[in-house]
VOKEKE-736015 format. One record per residue (C-alpha): residue in three letters; residue number from 0; chain; z, y, x. Coordinates in Angstrom, 3 decimals. Example, Ala and Ser with C-alpha at 12.3 -4.5 7.8 and 13.67 -1.06 7.14 Angstrom:
   type   seq   mol          Z          Y          X
    ALA     0     A      7.800     -4.500     12.300
    SER     1     A      7.140     -1.060     13.670
END
This chain:
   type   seq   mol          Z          Y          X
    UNK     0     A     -6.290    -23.908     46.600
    UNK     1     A     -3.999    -21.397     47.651
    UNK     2     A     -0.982    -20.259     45.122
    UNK     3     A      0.434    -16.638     44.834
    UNK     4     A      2.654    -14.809     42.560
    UNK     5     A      0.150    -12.181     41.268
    UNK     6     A     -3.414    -11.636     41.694
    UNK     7     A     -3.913     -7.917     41.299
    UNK     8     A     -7.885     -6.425     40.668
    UNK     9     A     -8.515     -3.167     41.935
    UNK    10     A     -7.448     -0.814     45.439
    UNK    11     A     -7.111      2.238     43.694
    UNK    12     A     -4.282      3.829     43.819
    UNK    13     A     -2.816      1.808     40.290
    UNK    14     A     -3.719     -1.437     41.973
    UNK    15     A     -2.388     -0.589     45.525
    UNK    16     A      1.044      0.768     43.581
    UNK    17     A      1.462     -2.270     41.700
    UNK    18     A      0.757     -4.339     44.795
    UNK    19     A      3.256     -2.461     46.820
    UNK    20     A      6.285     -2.410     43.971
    UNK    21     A      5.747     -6.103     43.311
    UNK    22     A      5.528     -7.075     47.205
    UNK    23     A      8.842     -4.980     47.702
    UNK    24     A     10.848     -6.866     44.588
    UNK    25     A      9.836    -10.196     46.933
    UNK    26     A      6.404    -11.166     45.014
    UNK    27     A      3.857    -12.967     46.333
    UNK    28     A      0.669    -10.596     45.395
    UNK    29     A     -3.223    -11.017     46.668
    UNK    30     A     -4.791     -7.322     46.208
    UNK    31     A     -8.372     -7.665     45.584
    UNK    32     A    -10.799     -4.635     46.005
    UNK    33     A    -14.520     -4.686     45.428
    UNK    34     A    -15.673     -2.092     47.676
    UNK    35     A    -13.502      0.274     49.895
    UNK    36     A     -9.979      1.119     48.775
    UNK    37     A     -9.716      4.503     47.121
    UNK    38     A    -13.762      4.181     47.235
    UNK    39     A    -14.272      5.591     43.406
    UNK    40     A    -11.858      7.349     40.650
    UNK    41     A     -9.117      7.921     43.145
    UNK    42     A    -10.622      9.242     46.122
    UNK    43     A    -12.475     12.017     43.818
    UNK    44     A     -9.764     13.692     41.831
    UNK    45     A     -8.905     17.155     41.863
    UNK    46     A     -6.407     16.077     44.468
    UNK    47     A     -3.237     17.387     42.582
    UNK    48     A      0.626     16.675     42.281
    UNK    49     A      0.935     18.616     39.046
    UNK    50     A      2.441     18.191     35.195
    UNK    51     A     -0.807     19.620     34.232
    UNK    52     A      0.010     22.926     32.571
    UNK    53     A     -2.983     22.691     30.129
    UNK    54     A     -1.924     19.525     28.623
    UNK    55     A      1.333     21.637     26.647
    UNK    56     A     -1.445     22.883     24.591
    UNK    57     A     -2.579     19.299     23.231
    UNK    58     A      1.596     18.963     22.496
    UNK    59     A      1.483     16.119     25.605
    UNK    60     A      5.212     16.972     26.371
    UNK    61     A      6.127     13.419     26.964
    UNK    62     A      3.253     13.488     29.648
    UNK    63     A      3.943     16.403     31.386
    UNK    64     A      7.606     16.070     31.647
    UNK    65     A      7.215     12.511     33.250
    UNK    66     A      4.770     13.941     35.390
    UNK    67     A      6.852     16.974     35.905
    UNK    68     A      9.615     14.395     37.099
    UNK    69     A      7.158     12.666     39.603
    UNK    70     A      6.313     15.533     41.297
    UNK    71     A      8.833     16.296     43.785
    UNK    72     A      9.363     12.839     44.388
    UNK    73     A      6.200     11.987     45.247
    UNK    74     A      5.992     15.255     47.673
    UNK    75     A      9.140     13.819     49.196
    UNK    76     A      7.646     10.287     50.118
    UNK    77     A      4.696     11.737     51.978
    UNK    78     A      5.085     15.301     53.079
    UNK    79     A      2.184     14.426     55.854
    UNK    80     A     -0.043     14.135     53.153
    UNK    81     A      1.320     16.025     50.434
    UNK    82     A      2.364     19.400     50.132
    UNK    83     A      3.672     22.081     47.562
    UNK    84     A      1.493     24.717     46.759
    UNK    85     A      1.097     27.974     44.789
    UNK    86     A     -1.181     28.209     41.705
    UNK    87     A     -2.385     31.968     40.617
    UNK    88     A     -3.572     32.661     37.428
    UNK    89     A     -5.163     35.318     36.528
    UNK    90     A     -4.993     36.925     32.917
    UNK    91     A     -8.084     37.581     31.268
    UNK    92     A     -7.388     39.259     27.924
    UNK    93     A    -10.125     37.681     26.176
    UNK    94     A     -8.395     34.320     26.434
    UNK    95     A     -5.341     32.799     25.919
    UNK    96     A     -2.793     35.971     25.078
    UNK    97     A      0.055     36.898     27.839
    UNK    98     A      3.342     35.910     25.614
    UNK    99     A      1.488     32.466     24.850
    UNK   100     A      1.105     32.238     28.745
    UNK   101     A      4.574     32.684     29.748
    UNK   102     A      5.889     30.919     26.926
    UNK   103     A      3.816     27.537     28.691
    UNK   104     A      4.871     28.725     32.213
    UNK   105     A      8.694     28.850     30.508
    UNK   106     A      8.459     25.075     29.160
    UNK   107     A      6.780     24.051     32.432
    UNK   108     A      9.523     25.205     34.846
    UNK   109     A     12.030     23.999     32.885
    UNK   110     A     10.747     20.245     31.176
    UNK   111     A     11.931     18.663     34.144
    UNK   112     A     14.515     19.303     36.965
    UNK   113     A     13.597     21.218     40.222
    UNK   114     A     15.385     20.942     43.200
    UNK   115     A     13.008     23.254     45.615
    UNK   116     A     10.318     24.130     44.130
    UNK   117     A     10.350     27.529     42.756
    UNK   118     A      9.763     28.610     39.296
    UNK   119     A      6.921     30.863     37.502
    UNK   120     A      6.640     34.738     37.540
    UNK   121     A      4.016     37.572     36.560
    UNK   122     A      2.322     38.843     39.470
    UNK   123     A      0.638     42.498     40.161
    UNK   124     A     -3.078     41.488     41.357
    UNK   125     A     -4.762     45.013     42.019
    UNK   126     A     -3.730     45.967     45.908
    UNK   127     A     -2.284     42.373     46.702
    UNK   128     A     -3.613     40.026     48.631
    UNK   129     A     -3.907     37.529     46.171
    UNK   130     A     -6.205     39.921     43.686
    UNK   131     A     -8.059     41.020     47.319
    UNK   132     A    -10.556     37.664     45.912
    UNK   133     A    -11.116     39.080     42.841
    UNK   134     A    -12.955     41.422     40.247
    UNK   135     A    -10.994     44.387     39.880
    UNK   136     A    -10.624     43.759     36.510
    UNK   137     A     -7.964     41.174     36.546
    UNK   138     A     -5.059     43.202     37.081
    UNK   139     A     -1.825     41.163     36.714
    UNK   140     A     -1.475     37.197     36.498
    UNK   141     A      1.097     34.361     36.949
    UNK   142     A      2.317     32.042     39.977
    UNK   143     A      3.557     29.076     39.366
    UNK   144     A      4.227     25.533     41.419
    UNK   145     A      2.614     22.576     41.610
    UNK   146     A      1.472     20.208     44.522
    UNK   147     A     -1.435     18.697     46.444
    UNK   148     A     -2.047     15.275     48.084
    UNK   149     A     -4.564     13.854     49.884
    UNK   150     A     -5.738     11.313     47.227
    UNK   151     A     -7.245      8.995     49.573
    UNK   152     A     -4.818      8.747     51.460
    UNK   153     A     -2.504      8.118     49.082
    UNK   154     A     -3.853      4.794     48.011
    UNK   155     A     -4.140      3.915     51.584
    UNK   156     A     -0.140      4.386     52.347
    UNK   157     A      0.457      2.436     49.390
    UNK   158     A     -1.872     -0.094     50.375
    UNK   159     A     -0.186     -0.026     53.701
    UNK   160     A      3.542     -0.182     52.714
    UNK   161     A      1.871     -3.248     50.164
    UNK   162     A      0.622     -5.186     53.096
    UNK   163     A      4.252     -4.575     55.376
    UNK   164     A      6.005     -6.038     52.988
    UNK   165     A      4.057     -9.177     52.588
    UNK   166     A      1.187     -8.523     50.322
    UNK   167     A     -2.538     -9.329     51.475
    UNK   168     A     -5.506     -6.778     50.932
    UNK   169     A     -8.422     -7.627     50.556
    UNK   170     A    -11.368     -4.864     50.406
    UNK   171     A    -15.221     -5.717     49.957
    UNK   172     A    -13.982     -8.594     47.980
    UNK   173     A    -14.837     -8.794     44.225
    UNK   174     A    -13.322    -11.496     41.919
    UNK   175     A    -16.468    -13.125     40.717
    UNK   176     A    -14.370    -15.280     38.043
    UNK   177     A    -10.690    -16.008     37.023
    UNK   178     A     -9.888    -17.990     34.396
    UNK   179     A     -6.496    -18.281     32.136
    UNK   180     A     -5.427    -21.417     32.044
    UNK   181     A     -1.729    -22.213     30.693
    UNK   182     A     -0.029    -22.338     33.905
    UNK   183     A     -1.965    -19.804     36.203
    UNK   184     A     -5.050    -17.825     36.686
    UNK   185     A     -8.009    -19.065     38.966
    UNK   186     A     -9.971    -17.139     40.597
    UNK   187     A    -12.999    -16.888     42.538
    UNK   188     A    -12.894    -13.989     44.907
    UNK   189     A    -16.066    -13.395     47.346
    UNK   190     A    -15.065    -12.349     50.529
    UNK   191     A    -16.808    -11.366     53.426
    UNK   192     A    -15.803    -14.365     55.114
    UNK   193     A    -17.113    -16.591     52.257
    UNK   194     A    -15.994    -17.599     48.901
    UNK   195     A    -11.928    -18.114     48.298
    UNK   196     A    -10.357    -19.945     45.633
    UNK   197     A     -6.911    -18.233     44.440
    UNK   198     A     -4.325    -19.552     42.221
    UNK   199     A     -1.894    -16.835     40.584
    UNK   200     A      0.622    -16.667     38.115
    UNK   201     A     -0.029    -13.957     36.627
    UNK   202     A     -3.562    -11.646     36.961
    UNK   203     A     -3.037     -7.809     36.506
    UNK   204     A     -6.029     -5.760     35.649
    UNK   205     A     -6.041     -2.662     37.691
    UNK   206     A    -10.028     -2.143     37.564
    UNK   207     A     -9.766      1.104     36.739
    UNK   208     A    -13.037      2.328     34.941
    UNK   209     A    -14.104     -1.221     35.097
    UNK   210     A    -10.972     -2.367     33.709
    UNK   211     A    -12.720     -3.082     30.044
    UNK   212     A    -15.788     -4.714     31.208
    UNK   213     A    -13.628     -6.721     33.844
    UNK   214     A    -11.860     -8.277     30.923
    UNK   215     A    -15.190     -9.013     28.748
    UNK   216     A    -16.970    -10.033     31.890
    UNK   217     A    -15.077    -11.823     34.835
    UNK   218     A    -11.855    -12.952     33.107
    UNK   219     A    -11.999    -15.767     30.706
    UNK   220     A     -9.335    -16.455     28.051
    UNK   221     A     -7.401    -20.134     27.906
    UNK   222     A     -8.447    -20.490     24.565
    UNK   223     A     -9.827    -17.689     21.959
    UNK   224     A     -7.696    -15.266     22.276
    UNK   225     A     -8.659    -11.551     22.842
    UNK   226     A     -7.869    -10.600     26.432
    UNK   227     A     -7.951     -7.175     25.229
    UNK   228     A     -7.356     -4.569     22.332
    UNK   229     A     -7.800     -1.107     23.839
    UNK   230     A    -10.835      0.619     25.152
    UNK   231     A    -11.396      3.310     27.443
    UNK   232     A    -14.036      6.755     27.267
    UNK   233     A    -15.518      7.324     30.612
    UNK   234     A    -15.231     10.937     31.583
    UNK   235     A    -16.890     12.044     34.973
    UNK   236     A    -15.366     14.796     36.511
    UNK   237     A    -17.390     16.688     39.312
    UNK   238     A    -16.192     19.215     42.275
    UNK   239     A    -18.189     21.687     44.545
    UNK   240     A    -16.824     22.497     47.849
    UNK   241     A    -18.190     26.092     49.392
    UNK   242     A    -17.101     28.148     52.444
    UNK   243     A    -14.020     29.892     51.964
    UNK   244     A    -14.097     32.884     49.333
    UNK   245     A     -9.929     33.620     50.246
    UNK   246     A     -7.672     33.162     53.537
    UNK   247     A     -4.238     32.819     51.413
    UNK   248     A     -2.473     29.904     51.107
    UNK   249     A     -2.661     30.092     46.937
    UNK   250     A     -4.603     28.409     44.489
    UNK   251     A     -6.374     29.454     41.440
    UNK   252     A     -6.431     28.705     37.892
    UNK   253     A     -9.151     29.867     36.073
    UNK   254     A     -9.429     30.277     32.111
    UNK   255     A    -13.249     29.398     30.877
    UNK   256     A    -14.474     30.809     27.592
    UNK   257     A    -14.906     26.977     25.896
    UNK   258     A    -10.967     26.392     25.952
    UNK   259     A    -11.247     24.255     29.952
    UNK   260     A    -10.020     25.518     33.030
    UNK   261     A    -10.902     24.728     36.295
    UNK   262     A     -9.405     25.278     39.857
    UNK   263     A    -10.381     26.857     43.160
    UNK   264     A     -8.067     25.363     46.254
    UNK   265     A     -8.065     25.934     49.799
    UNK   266     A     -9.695     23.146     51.425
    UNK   267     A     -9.412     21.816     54.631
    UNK   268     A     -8.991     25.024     56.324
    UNK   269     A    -12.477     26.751     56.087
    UNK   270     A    -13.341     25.662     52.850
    UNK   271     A    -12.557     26.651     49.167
    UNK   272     A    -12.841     23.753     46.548
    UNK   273     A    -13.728     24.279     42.861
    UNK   274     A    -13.218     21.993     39.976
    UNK   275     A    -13.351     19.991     37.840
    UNK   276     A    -15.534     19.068     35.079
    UNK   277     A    -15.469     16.854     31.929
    UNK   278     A    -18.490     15.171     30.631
    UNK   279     A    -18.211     11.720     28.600
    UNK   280     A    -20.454      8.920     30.583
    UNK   281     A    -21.806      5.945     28.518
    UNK   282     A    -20.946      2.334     30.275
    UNK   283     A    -24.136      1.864     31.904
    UNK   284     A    -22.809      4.820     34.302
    UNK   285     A    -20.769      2.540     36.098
    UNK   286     A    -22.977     -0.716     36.139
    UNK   287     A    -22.666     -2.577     39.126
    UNK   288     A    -20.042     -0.280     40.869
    UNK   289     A    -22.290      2.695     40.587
    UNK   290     A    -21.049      5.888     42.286
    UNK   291     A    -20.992      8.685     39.865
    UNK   292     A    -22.854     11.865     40.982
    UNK   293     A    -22.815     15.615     40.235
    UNK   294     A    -25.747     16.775     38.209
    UNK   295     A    -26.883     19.912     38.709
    UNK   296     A    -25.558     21.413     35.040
    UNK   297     A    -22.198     20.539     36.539
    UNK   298     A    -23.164     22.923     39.659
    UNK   299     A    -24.605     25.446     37.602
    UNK   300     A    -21.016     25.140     35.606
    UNK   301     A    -18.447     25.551     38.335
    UNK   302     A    -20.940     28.269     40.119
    UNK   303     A    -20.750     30.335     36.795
    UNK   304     A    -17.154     29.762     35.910
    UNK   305     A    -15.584     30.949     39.655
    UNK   306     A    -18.068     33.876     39.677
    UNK   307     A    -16.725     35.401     36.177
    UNK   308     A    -13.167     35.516     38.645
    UNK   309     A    -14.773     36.055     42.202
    UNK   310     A    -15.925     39.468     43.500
    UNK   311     A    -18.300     37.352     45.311
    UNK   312     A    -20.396     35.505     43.096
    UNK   313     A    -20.583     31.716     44.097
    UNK   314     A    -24.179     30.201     44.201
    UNK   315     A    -25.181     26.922     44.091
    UNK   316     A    -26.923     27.349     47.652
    UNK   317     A    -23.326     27.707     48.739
    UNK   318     A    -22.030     23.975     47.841
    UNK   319     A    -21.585     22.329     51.076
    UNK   320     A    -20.685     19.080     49.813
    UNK   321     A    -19.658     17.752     45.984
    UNK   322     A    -18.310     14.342     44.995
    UNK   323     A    -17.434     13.173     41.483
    UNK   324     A    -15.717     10.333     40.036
    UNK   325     A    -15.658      8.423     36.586
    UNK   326     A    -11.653      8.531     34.934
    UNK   327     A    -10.863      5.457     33.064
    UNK   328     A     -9.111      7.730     29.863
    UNK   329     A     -7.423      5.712     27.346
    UNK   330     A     -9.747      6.452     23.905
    UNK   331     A     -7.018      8.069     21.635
    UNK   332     A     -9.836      9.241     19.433
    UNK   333     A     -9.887     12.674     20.465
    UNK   334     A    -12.783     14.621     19.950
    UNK   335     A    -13.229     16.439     23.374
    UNK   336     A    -13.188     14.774     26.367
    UNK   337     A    -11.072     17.737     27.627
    UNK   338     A     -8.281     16.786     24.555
    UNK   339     A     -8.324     13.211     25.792
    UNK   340     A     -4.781     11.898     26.973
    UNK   341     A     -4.185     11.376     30.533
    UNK   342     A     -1.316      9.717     30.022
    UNK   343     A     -1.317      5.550     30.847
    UNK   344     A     -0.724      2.455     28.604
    UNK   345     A     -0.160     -1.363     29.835
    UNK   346     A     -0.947     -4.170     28.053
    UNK   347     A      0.457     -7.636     28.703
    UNK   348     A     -0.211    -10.578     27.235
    UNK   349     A      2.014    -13.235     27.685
    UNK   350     A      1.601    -15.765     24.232
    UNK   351     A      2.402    -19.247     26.371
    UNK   352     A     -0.138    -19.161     28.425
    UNK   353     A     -0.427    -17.466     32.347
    UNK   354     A      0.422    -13.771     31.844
    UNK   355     A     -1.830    -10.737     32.031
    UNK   356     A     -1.163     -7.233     32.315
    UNK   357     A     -3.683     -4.624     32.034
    UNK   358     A     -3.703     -1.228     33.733
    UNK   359     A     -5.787      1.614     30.424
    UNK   360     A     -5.630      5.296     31.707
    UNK   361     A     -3.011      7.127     34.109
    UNK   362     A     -3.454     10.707     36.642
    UNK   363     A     -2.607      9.914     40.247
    UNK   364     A      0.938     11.820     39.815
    UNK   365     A      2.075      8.996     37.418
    UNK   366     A      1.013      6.297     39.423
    UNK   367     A      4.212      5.119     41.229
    UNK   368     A      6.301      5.558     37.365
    UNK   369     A      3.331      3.388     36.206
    UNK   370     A      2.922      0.695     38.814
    UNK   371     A      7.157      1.018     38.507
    UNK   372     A      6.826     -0.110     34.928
    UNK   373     A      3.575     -2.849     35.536
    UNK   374     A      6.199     -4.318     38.303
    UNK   375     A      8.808     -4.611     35.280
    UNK   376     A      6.760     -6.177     32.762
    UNK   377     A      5.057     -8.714     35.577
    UNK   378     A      8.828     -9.438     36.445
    UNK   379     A      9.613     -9.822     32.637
    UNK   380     A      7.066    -12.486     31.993
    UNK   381     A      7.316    -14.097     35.507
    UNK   382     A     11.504    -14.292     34.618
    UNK   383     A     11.919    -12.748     38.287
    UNK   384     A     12.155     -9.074     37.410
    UNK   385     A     13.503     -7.711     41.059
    UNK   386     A     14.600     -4.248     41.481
    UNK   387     A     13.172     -0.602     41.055
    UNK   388     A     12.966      0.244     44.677
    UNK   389     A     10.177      2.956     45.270
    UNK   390     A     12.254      6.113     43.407
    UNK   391     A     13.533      6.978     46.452
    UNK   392     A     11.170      5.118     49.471
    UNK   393     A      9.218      6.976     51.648
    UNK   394     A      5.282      6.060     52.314
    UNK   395     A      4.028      4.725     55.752
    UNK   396     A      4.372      7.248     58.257
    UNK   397     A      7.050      9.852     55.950
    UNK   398     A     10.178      9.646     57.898
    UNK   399     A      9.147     12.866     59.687
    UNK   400     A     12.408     14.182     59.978
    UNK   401     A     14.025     11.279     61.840
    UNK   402     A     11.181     11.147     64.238
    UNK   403     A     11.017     14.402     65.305
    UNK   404     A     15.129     14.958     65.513
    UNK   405     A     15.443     17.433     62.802
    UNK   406     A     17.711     17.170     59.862
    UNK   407     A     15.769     16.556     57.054
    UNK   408     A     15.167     19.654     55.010
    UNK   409     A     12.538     20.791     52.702
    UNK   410     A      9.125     18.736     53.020
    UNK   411     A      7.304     22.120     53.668
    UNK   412     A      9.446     22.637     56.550
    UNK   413     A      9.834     18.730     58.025
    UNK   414     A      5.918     18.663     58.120
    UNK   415     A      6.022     21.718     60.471
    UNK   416     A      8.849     20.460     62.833
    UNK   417     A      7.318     17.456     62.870
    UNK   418     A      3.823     18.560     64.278
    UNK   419     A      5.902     21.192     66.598
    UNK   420     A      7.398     17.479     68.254
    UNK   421     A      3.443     16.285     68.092
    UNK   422     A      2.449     18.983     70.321
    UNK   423     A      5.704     18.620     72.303
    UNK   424     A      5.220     14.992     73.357
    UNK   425     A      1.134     15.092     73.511
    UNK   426     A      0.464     18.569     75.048
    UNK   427     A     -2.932     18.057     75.667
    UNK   428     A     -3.683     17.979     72.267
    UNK   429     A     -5.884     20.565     71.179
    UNK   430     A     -3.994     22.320     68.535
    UNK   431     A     -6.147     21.978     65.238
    UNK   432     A     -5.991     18.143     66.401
    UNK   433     A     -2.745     17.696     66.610
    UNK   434     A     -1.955     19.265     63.488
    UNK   435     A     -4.974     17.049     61.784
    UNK   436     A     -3.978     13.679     63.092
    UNK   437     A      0.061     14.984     62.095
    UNK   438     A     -1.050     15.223     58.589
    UNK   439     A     -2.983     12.500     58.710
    UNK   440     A     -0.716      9.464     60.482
    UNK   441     A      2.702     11.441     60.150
    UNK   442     A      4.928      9.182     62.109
    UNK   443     A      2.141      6.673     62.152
    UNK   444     A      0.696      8.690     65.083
    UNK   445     A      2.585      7.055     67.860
    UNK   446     A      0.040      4.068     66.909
    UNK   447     A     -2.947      5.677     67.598
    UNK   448     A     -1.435      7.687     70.366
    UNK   449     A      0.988      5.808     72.225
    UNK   450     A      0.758      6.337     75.764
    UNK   451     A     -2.390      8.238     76.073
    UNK   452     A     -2.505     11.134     78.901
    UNK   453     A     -4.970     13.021     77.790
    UNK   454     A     -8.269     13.393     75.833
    UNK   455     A    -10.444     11.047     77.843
    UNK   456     A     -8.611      7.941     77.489
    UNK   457     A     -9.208      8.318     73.806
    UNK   458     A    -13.011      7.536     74.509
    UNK   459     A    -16.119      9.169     73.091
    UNK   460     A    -16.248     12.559     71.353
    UNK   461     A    -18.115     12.281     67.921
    UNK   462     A    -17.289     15.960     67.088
    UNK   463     A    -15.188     17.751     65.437
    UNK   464     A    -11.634     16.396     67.459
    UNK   465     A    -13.062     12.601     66.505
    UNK   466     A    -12.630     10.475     69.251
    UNK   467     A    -13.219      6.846     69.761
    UNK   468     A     -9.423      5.917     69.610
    UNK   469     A     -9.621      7.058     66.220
    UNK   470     A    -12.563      4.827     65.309
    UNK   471     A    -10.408      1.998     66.237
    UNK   472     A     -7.494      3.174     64.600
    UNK   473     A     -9.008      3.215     61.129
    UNK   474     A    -11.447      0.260     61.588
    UNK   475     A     -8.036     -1.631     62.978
    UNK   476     A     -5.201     -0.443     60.597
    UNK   477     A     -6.957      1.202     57.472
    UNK   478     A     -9.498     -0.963     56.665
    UNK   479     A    -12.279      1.766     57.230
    UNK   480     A    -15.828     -0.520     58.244
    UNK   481     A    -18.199      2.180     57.046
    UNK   482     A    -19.187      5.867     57.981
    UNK   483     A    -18.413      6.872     54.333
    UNK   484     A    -14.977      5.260     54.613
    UNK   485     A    -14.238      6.846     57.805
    UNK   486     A    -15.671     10.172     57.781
    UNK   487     A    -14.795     11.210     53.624
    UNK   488     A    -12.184      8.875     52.631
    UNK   489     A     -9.511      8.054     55.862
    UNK   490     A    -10.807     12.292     56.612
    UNK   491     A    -12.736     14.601     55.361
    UNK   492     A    -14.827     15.343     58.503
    UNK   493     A    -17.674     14.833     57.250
    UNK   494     A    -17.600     18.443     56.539
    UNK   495     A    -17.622     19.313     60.045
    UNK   496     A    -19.649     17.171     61.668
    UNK   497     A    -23.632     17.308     62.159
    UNK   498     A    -26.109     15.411     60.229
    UNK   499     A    -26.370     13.566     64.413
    UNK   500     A    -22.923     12.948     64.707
    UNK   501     A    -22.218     11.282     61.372
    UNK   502     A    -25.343      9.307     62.349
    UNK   503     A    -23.502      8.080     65.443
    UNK   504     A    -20.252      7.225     63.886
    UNK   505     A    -22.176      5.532     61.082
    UNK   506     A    -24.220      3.008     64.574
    UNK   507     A    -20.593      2.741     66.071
    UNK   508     A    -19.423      1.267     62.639
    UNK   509     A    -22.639     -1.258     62.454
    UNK   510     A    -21.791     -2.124     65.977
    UNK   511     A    -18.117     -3.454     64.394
    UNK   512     A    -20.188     -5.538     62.074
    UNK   513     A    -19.168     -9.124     62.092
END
């Protein structure tokens, strides 16, 4: 039976952080994910690198200032796939009052050190550009700074950077059983190349919204003991995405008359995205790795909230594509799900015999602080602790400045010098392409590139700039076996291609079946 450090359960992007912290600190860690990395909670998120303004009004100070802190670090690590961007808020005088506004907007710039980003200020809508969207009723608003990632993505680098430094992913591969015993864990993990039987030291419960049932479930306890004490509420939050309603490069924030807000963000060039929601799901949601789904309420929702803000009233005949995805929330016994914390808490439990740690909660801009600590307590109980490594350590493919020659600079400004040194050494890129594949690979381009002449020796056109070479890439270096992983998790082309060419992608990817 094989023998690693640390068996860790779940490719989100908790799991695939933990993985990649413990496998720098010299750990010997076995990832294992069900289905496709990224393939539920974290590949459906709002897709922000933000404090979260609106959590100052539940007092969550701690949570936003240590979010507030991750921010520019994480936009440093990955400025292919992250980027800073501009939130406008509009103020409607029937909700929250203007002094109570700036007074948040005050506390949020200054909770946490910036070193580029730029603060908050009021903002004259009627005659600019950014109120051009608008009713003419919302006069005068805020900007303020936050950030947006490519969630996917994300969990890919990490997975990545994970498997570089000696760690072994596994996707499609659920742990069927693993048993505490007083030495180790052993496990049962079915792979698709058959059944594999795993010895770890120590198991770390990264299941995200199947973290609970995981531990009442799969894992069984050396003895009698309790394997857990918290408990998580399900809360499914659902997103629309409709042609563009606003050519700026701004966000919005919009106030809703029951206390929530939700967000409108450019989106892949041509498209505007709107969310999100909140509604509590019982466990049966998620039985058997379940995708969650948008119900039309939740459509009806998001269609009425924008169009209270939008001169142009948004329909549900406009959605082009939704996805929605079940957060694991830590139950603090709030009564909304909107008052719920998003902040994280880790269980171990190390009483003689092999440890466990257990991943309850977390937002996707806490996740490297989190899997930071997780690789700190594993380290604790393993008496091997290592060193905190990722503060400052870019993601695969984020050294854009020393690639393209330039001194490194603001991430805003690498990410365009690097695709100008794209173009420059592949001219017969198309442009949109180039740019797509920069953000994309970042430095990881030259891999999928390399010494290719021109468009035809990257094979077949599928549409929409997706050519065979690409296919390979991602089936060869990203794990991507299925249409769905290809098409709306490693991209989102989905949204441009035709009901045909996803068809065609989806035969090539059957033809890669073992």
């Amino acid at each position: 039976m094989e023998q690693v450090d640390v068996l860790v359960v779940g490719g989100g992007i908790n799991g695939a952080g933990i993985a990649r912290d413990l496998a720098g600190r010299g750990f010997s860690v076995l990832l294992a994910e069900a289905q496709d990395l990224a393939s539920h909670t974290s590949s459906a998120s709002t897709k922000l690198i933000h404090g979260g303004l609106r959590y100052l009004e539940y007092y969550e100070f701690s949570l936003v200032r240590k979010a507030l802190l991750e921010r520019e670090v994480l936009l440093k690590s990955a400025p292919h796939i992250m980027r800073p961007l501009r939130f406008v808020m509009p103020h409607d005088q029937a909700m929250r009052p203007a002094w109570m506004i700036r007074a948040g907007l005050f506390l949020y710039d200054h909770l946490a050190r910036r070193e580029w980003l730029p603060g908050s200020h009021g903002v004259r809508l009627r005659g600019s550009v950014l109120g051009a969207p608008l009713q003419d009723r919302f006069s005068r608003g805020f900007v303020y700074s936050d950030g947006w990632v490519d969630d996917a993505r994300l969990v890919l680098l990490n997975a990545l950077d994970a498997k570089a430094r000696g760690a072994e992913i596994l996707t499609r591969s659920p742990v069927l059983r693993a048993q505490r015993g007083e030495q180790d864990w052993q496990a049962t993990i079915a792979t698709p190349a058959g059944d594999r039987q795993v010895k770890a030291r120590a198991l770390v419960n990264a299941a995200g919204p199947w973290a609970e049932s995981f531990l009442r479930g799969v894992a069984k306890p050396a003895r009698h003991e309790a394997l857990a004490t918290k408990s998580l509420r399900l809360v499914k939050g659902s997103h629309i995405v409709v042609p563009r309603r606003f050519t700026h490069d701004h966000a919005y924030l919009f106030q809703n008359p029951d206390g929530r807000i939700i967000f409108a963000i450019p989106y892949e060039g041509d498209f505007t995205m709107i969310g999100t929601t909140d509604v509590e799901q019982p466990d049966e949601a998620i039985a058997g790795f379940a995708r969650a789904c948008i119900s039309e309420a939740e459509i009806d929702y998001l269609c009425t909230q924008a169009s209270r803000y939008f001169k142009s009233p948004v329909q549900p005949d406009d959605v082009v594509w939704s996805y929605a995805g079940v957060r694991p929330l830590l139950d603090d016994a709030s009564g909304s799900a909107a008052a719920i914390t998003r902040d994280y808490a880790l269980e171990t439990l190390h009483d003689g015999a092999a440890p466990l740690l257990s991943v309850w909660g977390g937002k996707i801009t806490t996740f490297r602080k989190l899997a930071e600590d997780a690789a700190g307590l594993i380290g604790d109980m393993l008496g091997q602790k290592g060193t905190a490594w990722t503060h400052d350590a870019l993601l695969p493919g984020g050294d854009l400045a020393a690639w393209s020659g330039k001194k490194p600079g603001r991430p805003d400004q690498d990410i365009e010098h690097f695709v100008a040194a794209v173009q420059q050494r592949w001219p017969w890129l198309p442009p949109a392409m180039a740019r797509r594949l920069s953000h994309a690979q970042g430095t990881r381009i030259e891999g999928l590139l390399g010494s290719f002449k021109s468009l035809d020796d990257m094979g077949a056109h599928h549409g929409a700039g997706l050519h065979e070479a690409e296919l390979e890439f991602m089936h060869r270096e990203e794990w991507a076996c299925s249409a769905n992983d290809m098409l709306w998790r490693r991209s989102k082309l989905g949204l441009r291609l035709s009901a045909q060419e996803r068809g065609a992608v989806a035969a090539w990817c059957d033809s890669k079946a073992p």
